[in-house]
N, C-alpha and C positions, 0 to 999 in steps of 0.2 A: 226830510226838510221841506218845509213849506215859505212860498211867497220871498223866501232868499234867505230867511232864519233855520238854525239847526233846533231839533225838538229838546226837549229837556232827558238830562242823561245823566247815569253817574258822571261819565265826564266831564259833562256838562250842566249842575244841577241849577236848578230854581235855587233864586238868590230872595231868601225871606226878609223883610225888610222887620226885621223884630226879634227880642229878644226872648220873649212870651214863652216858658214853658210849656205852658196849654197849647200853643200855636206849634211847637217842635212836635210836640208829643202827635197831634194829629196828621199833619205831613210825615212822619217815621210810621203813623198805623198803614195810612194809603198808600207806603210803602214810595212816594215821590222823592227823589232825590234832591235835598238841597242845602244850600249853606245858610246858615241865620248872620246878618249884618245889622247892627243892631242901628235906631235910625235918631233919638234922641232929639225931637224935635219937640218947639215949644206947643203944647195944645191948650194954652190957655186962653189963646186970641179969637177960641174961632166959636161963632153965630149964627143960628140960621134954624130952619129944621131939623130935628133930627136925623133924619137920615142924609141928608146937605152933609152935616156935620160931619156924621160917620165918615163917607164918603170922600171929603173933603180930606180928613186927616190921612186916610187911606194915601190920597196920591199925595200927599206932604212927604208922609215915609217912603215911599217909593221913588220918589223925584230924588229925595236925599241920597236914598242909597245908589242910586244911578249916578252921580256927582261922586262916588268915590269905586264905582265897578263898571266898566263897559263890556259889551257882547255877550252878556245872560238876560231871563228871562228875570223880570225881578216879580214878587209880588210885595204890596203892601196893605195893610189890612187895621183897621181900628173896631174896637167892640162898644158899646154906650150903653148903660141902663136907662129908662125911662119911664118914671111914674111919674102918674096926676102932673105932667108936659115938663117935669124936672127932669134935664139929664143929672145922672148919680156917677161921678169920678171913681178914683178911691179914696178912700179914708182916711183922712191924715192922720187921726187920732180915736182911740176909744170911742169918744163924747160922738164924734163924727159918725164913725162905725154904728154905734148907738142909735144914732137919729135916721141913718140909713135905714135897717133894720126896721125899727118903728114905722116908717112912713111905708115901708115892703108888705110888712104883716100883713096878712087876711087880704089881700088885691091881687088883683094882674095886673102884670107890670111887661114892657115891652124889651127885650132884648136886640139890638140893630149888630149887625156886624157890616162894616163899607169894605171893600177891598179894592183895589189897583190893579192892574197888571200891566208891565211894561214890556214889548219889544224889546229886542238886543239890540236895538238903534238909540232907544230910550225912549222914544213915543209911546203915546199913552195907548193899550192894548184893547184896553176896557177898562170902566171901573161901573161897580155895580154894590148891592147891599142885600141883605137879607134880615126879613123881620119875623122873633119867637114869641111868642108871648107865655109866659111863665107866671104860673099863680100858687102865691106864696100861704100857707097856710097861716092860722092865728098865732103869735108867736106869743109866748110866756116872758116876763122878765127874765126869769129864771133860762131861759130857752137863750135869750139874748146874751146875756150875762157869757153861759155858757162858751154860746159860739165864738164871741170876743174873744174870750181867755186862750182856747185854741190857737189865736192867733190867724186862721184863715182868711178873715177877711180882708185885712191888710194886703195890698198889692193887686185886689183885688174890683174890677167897678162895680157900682153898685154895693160893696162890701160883703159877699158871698162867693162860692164856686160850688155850682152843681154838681160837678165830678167827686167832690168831694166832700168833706165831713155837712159842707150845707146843702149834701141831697135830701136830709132829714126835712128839709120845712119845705121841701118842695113839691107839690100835691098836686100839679098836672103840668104839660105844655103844649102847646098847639104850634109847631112848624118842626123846623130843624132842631134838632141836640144840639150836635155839634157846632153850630151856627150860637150857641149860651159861651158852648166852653171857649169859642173863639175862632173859630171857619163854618162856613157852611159847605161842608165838603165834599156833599151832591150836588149845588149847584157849581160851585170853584172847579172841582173838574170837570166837569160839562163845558164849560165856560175855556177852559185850559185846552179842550180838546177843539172845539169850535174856532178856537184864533189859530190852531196848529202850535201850540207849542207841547203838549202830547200827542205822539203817531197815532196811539191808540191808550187803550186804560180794561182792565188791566194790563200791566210789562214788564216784563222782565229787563231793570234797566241793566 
């Protein structure tokens, strides 16, 4: 226990502020124990920098979920693509997906993750962001076509996921991985152990 808060535990795990498959899946690899609370907030109001933005939404969902859980450790966390100064959502539609796509091809393009981290008080812990930069190779109609049909990109920002079926067009990155698929989970726990809500890393929780 540090500064009057208990560390994060099975007991007592990190409260994800998201429903994010990608986001589960890498908390279960580093092995951190947590609940996902899902945060449903609007992200269409918000302005600014990109990484503002990121950042911004980050403590929205984590503010949220502290309004319905007290005396956990919450994280909250948003991803953004960012080409030629357009942030890229997800795709509501083919047509959408499509023009994503197109505008990806043959660039680099900047991947942001913001995260939050709350106190078991609910004060804000930190929040901080992580920038990747991903460069997409020349894409084929044909190439496009494809990946749409798959259905991957849907649910997806930017209308892609490295991890999976659209690691094909992806031809290098400069920062974090895991930082694309949705944490950056070199810096997040560094950062988790630094405010004390990890004793140590690795643990046996």
């Amino acid at each position: 226990m540090t500064k009057g808060y208990p560390y994060i535990t099975g007991e007592a795990p990190l409260i994800l502020a998201s429903e994010s498959p990608r986001r589960k899946d890498l908390l279960e690899q580093a092995g951190i124990p947590f609940l996902s609370l899902p945060s449903n907030i609007d992200e269409t109001l918000i302005n600014g920098l990109s990484s503002c933005v990121a950042r911004t939404l980050a403590e929205k969902k984590a503010m949220t979920a502290a309004e319905k859980i007290q005396g956990r450790w919450i994280l909250g966390a948003d991803t953004i693509v960012v080409s030629d100064n357009n942030i890229l959502g997800k795709p509501a539609d083919e047509d959408e997906a499509r023009s994503m796509l197109r505008l990806l091809s043959g660039k680099e393009h900047e991947v942001i993750t913001g995260y939050c981290i709350l106190y078991p008080s609910g004060n804000i812990a930190c929040t901080d962001y992580e920038d990747t930069i991903v460069s997409i190779k020349a894409l084929t109609e044909r190439e496009i076509d494809f990946y749409i049909a798959s259905g991957e990109p849907f649910g997806k920002a930017g209308g892609y996921a490295i991890q999976g079926i659209g690691s094909f067009m992806v031809e290098g990155i400069k920062g974090s991985y895991s930082n694309v698929v949705g944490l950056p989970l070199c810096g997040l726990i560094k950062r988790l152990l630094d405010i004390g809500a990890l004793k140590e890393y690795p643990s046996v929780f």
